[in-house]
N, C-alpha and C positions, 0 to 999 in steps of 0.2 A: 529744253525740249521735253516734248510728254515721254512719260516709258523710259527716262534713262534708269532708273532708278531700279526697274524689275529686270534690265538690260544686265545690269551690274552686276546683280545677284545670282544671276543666268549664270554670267562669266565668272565670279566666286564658284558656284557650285559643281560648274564644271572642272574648274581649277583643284578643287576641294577634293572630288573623286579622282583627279587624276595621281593627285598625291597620294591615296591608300590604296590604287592598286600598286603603285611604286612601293610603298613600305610593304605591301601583301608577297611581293614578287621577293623582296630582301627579306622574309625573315627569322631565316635561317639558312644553313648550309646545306642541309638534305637538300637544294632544291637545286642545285647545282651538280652537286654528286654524280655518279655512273647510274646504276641499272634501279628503277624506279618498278620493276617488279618483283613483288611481296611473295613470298612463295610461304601459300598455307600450309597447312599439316589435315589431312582427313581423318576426324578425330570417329568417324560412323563408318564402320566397314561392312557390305554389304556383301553376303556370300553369292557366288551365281546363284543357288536355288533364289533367293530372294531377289535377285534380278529377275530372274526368270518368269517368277511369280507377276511382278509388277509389271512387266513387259506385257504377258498374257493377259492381264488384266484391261491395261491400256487399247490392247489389240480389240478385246472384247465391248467396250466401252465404243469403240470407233467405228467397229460392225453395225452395231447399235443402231449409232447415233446416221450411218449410212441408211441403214434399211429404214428408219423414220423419216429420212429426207425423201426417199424412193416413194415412199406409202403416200408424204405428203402431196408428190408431184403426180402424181396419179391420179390424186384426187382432185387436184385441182385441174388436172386437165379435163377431166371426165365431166367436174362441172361445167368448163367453159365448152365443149362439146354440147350438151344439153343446151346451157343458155343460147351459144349462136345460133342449134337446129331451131331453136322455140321461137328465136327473134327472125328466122328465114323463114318459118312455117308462117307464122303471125303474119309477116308482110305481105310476101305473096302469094297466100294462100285469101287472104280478107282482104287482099286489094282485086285478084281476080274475080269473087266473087260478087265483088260491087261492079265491076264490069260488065259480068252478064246481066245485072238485075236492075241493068238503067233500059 
């Protein structure tokens, strides 16, 4: 039959991974062990001023970046305000006047 052949290799291949996550899972004993969290050491000590600072900082960066979102949305409405009146004026304003002038 056609394709047994890429069929075969399929089922190798799969065979093949399934055996190294078997060995991956065996290979060692840490992996079996109790409590598998690492407890760091904070080698950067940060004084509250320097929290503090960084904090202000952040705050200020966020005001920012608020009041540029505000500024932008204002302006985009202002333009779509303008555009709609001009596309409302346009219409019927130069549709009535063809009206009378037939």
């Amino acid at each position: 039959m056609a394709g047994e052949g890429s069929m075969m290799h399929a089922i190798h291949t799969m065979r093949n991974n399934k055996a190294l996550l078997k060995d991956k899972r065996r290979n060692s004993w840490k992996n079996y062990t109790g409590n598998k969290i690492i407890l760091t050491e904070d080698h950067i000590k940060a004084s509250p001023e320097l929290l503090a600072k960084i904090r202000e900082k952040f705050k200020a960066e966020r005001r920012q970046k608020v009041k540029e979102n505000i500024f932008y949305f204002i302006i985009t409405i202002i333009i779509l305000i303008i555009l709609f009146y001009t596309i409302y004026w346009l219409y019927f304003f130069d549709n009535s006047i063809n009206v009378y002038e037939q």
